[in-house]
N, C-alpha and C positions, 0 to 999 in steps of 0.2 A: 539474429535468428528471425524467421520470418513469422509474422503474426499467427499465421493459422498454424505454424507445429505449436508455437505457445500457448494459443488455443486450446488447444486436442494436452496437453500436458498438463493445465490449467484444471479441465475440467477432469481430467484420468487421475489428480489429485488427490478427487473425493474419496474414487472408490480404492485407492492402490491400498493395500491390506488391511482394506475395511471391507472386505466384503461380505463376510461372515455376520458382522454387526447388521451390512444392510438387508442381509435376506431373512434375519431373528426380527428386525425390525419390522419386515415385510412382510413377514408371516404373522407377527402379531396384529397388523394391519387388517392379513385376510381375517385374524380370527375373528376381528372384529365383526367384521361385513358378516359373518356367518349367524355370527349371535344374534346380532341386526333381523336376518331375515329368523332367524329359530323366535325373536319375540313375537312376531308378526306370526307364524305358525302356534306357539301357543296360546297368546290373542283368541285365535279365531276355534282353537280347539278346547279353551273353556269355554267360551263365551256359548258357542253349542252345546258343550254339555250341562251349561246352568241352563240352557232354554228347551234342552230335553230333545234336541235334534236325533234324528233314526241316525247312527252310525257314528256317531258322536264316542269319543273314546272317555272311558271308566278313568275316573278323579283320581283313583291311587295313581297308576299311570299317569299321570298327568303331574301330580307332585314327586314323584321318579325325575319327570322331564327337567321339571323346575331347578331340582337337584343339581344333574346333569347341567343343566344352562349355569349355573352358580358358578360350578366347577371349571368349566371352560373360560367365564368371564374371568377368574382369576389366573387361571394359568395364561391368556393370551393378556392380563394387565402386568404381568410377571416379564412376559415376554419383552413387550413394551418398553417397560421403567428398566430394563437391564440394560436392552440392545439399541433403542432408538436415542439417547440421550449420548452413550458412547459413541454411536457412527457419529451423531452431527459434532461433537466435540473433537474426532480425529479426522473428520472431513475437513474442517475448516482452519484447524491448527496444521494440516498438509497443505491445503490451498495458500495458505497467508505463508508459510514456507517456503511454497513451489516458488510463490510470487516472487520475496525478497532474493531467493536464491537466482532467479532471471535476473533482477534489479542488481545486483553487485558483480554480473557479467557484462551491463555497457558498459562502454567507454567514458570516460569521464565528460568528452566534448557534447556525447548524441544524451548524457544522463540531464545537461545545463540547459539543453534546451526546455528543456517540459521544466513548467513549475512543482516544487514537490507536494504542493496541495494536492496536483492531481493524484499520486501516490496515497498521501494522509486519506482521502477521500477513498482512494479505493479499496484499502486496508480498513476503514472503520466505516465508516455510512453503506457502502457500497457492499460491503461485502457481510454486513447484518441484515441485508436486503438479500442475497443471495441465498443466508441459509434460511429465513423465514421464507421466501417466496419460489425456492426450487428445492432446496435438500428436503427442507420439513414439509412441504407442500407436494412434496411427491408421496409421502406415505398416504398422504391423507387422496391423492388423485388416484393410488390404487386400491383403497377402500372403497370410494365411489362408485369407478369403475366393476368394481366386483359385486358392491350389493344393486350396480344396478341390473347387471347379467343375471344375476339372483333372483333377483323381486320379478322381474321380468317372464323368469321359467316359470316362478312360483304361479306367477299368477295365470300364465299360459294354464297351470293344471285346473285352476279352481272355475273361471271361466274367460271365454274368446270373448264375447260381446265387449265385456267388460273389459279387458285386456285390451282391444282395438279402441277403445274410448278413452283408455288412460295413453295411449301413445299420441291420440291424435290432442288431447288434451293440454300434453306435456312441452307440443310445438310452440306453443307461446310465449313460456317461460326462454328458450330457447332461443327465438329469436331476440328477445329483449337482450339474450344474456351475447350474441354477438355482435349488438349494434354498436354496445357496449365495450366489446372485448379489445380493441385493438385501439380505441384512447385511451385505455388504461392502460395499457404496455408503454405508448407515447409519454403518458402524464408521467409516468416511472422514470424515461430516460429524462426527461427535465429537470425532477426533482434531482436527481442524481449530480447532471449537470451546478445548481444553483446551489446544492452540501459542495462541488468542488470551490465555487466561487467563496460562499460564506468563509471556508475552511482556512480558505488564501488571506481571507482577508482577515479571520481572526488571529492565523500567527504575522502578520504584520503588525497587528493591533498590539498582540504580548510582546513580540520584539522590539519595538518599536516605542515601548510605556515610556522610557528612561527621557526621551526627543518630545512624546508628546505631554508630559510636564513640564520638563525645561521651557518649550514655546508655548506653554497657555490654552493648547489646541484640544482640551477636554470638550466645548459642546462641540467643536466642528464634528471632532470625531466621533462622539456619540450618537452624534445624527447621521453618521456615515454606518456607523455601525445598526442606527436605528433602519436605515433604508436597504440593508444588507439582508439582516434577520427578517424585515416585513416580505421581501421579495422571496428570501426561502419559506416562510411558512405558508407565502399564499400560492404559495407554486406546488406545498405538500397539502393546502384547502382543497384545491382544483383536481389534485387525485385522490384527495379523500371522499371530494364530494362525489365524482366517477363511480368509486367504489359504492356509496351508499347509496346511491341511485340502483346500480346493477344488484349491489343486495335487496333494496327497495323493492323496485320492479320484477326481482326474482321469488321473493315473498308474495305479494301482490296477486300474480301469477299463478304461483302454487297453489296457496291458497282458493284461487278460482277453479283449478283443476282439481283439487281433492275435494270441494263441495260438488261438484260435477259429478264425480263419481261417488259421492256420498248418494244424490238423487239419483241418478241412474240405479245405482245399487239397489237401494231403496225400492224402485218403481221394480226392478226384478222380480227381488224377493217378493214383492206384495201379491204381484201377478202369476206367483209359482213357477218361475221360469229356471228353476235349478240352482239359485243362490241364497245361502242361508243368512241368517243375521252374523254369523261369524265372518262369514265369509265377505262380505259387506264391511266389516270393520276390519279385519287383515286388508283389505282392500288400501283401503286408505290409509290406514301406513303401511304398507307397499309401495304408495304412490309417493310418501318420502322420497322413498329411495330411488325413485324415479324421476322427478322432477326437481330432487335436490341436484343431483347431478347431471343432468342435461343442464339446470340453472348457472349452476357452479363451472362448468367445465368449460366457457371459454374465460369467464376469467382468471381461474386456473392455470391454462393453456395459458392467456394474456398474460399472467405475472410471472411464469413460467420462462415465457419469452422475455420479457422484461430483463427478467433475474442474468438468463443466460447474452443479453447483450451486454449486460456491466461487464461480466467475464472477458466478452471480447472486445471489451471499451480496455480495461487494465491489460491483454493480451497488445493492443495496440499500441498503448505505451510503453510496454516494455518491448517490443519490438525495435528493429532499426539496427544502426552499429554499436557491435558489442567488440570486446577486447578480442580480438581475434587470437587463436594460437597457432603457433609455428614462429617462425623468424629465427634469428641469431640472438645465442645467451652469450652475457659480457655476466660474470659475475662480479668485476669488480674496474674501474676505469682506473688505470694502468699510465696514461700516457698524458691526452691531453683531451677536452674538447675544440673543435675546432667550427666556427662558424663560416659559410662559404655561399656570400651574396643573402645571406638569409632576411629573408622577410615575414610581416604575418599584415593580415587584415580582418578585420569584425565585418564586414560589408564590401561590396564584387565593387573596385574601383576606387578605393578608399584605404590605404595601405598606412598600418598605424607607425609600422617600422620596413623598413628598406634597404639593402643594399649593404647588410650587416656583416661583417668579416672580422674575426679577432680570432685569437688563439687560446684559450686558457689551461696553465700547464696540469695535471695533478697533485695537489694536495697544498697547493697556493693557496693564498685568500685576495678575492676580487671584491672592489666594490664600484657600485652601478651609479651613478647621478645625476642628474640634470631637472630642469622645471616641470612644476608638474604638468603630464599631460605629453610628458615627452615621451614615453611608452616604456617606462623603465618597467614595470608589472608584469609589462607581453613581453617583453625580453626572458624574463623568467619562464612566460609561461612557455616559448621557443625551447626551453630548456629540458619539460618533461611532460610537455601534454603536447603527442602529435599531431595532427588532425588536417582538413584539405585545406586550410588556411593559411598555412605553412607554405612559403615558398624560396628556393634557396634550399641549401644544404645543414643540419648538423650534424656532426657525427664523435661518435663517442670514439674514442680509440678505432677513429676510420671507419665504424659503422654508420650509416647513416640512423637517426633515432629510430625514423618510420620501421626501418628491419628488424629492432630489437624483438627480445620477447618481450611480452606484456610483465610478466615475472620479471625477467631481468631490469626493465625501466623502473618498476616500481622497488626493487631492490637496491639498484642507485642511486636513488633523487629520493629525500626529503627535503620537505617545505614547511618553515616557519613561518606562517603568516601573523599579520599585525594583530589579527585575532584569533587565536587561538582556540582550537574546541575543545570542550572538556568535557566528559559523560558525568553523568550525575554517579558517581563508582569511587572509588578507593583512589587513594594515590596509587596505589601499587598498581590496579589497573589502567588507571590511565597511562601511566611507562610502561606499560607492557604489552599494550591496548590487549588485555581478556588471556594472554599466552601465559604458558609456565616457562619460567626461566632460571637456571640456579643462581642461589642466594648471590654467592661471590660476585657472579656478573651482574645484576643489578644494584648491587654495591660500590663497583665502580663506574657505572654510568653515572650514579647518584650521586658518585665524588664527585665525576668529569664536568656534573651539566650544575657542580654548586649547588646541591637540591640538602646535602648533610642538614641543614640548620632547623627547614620544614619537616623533615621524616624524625628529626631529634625533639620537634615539639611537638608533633601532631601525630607519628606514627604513618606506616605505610598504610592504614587498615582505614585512615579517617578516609571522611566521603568529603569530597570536592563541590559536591551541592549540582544544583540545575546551572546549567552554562558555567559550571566552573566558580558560583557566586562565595564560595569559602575559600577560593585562593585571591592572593593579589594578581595583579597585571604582571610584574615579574616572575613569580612564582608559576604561572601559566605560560609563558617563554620559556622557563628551565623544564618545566616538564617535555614543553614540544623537542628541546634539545637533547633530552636524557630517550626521548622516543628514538630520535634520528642515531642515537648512538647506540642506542640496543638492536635497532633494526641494521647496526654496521653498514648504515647509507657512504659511498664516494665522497657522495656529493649533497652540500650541505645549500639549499635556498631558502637566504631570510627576505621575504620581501615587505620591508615598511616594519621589521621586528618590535622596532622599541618606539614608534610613532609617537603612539597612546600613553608613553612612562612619563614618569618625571625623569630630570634632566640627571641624577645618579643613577637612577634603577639603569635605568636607558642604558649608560654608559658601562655599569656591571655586566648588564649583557651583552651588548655589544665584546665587551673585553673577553667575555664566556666565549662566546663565536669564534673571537681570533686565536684565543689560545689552543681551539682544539688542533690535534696535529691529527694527519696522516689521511684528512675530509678536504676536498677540494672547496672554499665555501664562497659564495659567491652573494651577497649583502647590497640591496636597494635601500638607501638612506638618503633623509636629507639634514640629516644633522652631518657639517661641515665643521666638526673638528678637528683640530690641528691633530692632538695626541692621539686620536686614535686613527682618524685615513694615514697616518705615516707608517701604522702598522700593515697594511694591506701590498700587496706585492705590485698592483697596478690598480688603476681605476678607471673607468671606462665614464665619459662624457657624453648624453644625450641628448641631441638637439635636434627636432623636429621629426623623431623617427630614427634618428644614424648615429653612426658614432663620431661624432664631431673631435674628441680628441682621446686620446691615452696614453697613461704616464704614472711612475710616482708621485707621490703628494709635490713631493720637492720638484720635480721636471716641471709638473703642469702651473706650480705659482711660478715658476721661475718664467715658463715660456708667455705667459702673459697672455695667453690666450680666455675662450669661454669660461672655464673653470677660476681660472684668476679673479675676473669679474664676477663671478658667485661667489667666491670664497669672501670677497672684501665686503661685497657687500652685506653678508652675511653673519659682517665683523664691523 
């Protein structure tokens, strides 16, 4: 989907059946600004009438008003506390929505390329930025806006001299406040930038703990981590310092404009020229609301902008190729796979596998081998992740994969990987990944994938911990296999399953693998033994990219070829 509908979807997030909250919100906004100008108005109408001004309005009156002002301050605080805290909470819980809901539409090839910091970042740094600097920041830029359209008539009626003195006054502040304005939108998109950097670098840091103990590498990496965190905070200095300056200078400012019209005022009234001492002091807070908001409003404006390019920084990443729909549904592979010249490459000229042709029948079991670096990995991944890197044919039951639907591939193929993920959740959800399923049937996945012993001591209900840290390394293999079995996957891909086991777990599951029936399963290992490759229907030998040989256990020792001289030496 192309960046700019993501865009336009992104930000149509905030308001989609929030807009009731935004206009309580917005209204409690104006009321503000009204009150605003109504204290400036009673200001000026005691202040006359303790000085005994001709036309000065009667003190009962006037505590009426007071009344009155009370009454409104709380119903437009009422307003406020009800409506502006639920828009921004259904604003951002839609947008962080919208997002993820884009992000689980690409494709698996166009999702690897971007690191997922940039994601974590856009979801949390970025997107805290977003509601304090545009959702919250709008209410407060149409308060602004309105008391300064306010203060502005107000002061038209009281007087013009004065009124043309606070406008020309207020250019100052104005200027300072745009010289300003569009480094601090800049200083926003940097910071932003350096939370994605930091972000990257701190989950390498967590994953990565287990390697930087083992090797000793605590001060390296602390200093790495030390020059990580100096780079973001001075990069959040450099717009804070922006910021204080443009507050600085727009105080600074103000303040020279409202003693300006404090003397002027002054010199009026002194000289009889139609301005009372009231009117003199409404003046000057008037000129709040005048000079705050010409001060305020390009940085405003500037963070406003800021806010709104993160959106279309995350609209960019999610952007590109996504899971396309249409194609041909295989609900279930029938026949065989068939490989035809198939190739792949990581880099234009650089082909990691070539010239790949084999047959594999349904519900066989295959296993994949050779040294490492011989592409046995991409061979898998030939198998369910399409993409332009693909070259050569494979096809499922004659389909080729590229035609399939998105649905239908990922309905056929599960993958066991040598590391398995696990949610910090239940057993039960993690076999089920979050679905309902009846009892019965995860009962006998739980038989199939040998999980009875775990659910017998721990219960379906226990938590699995962060990355799976309450199961074993076994125990995190039978769940990927009780997933692939509830999801009634074809076809079953372990690649590198039991690497990480010790030398029985290893082989429990491995033996788990081969007993499933009616799963086509296809097994990347380089554990070369006898009793269990005798189990597999063929085995597929890689060398250099190709398939150098395939056989029986028994053909390929017997023919004395590559595979022989790995098996022995191996022995």
């Amino acid at each position: 989907m192309p960046a700019d509908t993501i865009n336009r979807q992104l930000r149509g997030s905030f308001y989609r059946g929030n807009r009731l909250a935004f206009v309580l919100a917005a209204a409690g906004a104006l009321m503000g600004a009204v009150l605003n100008l109504i204290i400036s108005w009673l200001m000026q109408q005691l202040i006359d009438t303790a000085a005994g001004t001709s036309g000065a309005l009667p003190f009962r009156i006037l505590v009426r008003a007071c009344g009155g002002f009370f009454l409104l301050l709380f119903c437009g605080s009422a307003f406020v506390y009800c409506a502006k805290p639920r828009f921004l909470a259904t604003a951002m819980e839609q947008y962080k929505n919208c997002a993820v809901t884009q992000l689980t539409q690409k494709s698996v090839p166009d999702f690897q390329r971007r690191p997922s910091a940039a994601y974590l970042s856009a979801l949390t740094n970025d997107a805290a930025a977003i509601e304090a600097d545009y959702l919250t920041q709008q209410f407060t830029l149409i308060q602004k806006l309105f008391c300064f359209a306010g203060a502005l008539s107000l002061m038209l009626t009281y007087s013009l001299p004065l009124t043309l003195a606070a406008i020309v006054l207020s250019m100052l502040p104005f200027a300072v406040s745009m010289a300003a304005g569009n480094r601090l939108s800049d200083a926003a998109c940097r910071v932003s930038d350096r939370n994605r950097d930091f972000t990257a670098f701190l989950s390498d840091y967590l994953n990565g703990f287990p390697v930087i103990r083992s090797f000793r590498a605590e001060d390296e990496i602390n200093q790495r981590f030390a020059s990580e965190n100096h780079r973001l905070e001075q990069q959040k200095c450099t717009r804070l310092k922006l910021q204080t300056l443009l507050e600085s200078a727009g105080s600074f400012t103000g303040i020279t404009a409202q003693l300006g019209i404090f003397l002027l005022g002054t010199w009026l009234a002194l000289t009889g020229r139609g301005v009372t001492p009231g009117v003199v002091i409404a003046f000057v807070n008037l000129m709040n609301f005048i000079i705050e908001p010409i001060a305020a409003l390009p940085g405003l404006l500037a963070a406003r902008k800021a806010a709104l390019a993160l959106v279309q920084k995350l609209a960019d990443s999610l952007a590109g190729q996504t899971a396309q729909p249409g194609g041909q549904p295989l609900p279930r592979l029938m026949q065989q796979i068939e490989l035809e010249h198939a190739g792949y490459r990581y880099t234009p000229g650089k082909p990691v596998l070539q010239d790949l042709s084999a047959t594999l029948k349904a519900g066989k079991a295959y296993a994949v081998v050779g040294a490492s670096g011989g592409g046995k990995s991409t061979l898998l991944r030939l198998l369910h992740i399409p993409d332009d890197n693909t070259s050569g044919q494979v096809l499922f039951d004659g389909v080729d994969i590229r035609r399939l639907t998105p649905e239908s591939l990922n309905s056929l193929v599960s993958v066991v990987q040598q590391n398995v993920f696990v949610f910090n959740a239940s057993i039960r959800d993690n076999i089920t990944m979050f679905r309902a399923f009846p009892q019965e049937t995860l009962d006998e996945v739980i038989r199939r994938a040998h999980l009875e012993e775990l659910v017998a001591r721990r219960g379906l209900g226990a938590l699995c911990g962060e990355g799976g840290c309450e199961l074993s390394g076994g125990e995190k293999q039978r769940i990927a296999i009780a997933r692939a079995l509830l999801k009634q996957s074809s076809i079953l891909l372990a690649d590198e399953a039991t690497a990480a086991l010790d030398a029985q777990t290893a082989h429990e599951i491995t033996q788990d693998i081969l007993s499933l029936t009616g799963i086509t399963r296809v097994v990347v290992t380089h554990r070369l033994e006898a009793s269990l490759l005798e189990c597999y229907d063929a085995i597929f030998v890689l060398k250099d990219g190709r398939i150098a040989e395939t056989g029986t256990f028994a053909e390929l020792v017997q023919h004395g070829g590559y595979f022989s001289a790995m098996y022995k030496l191996a022995h």
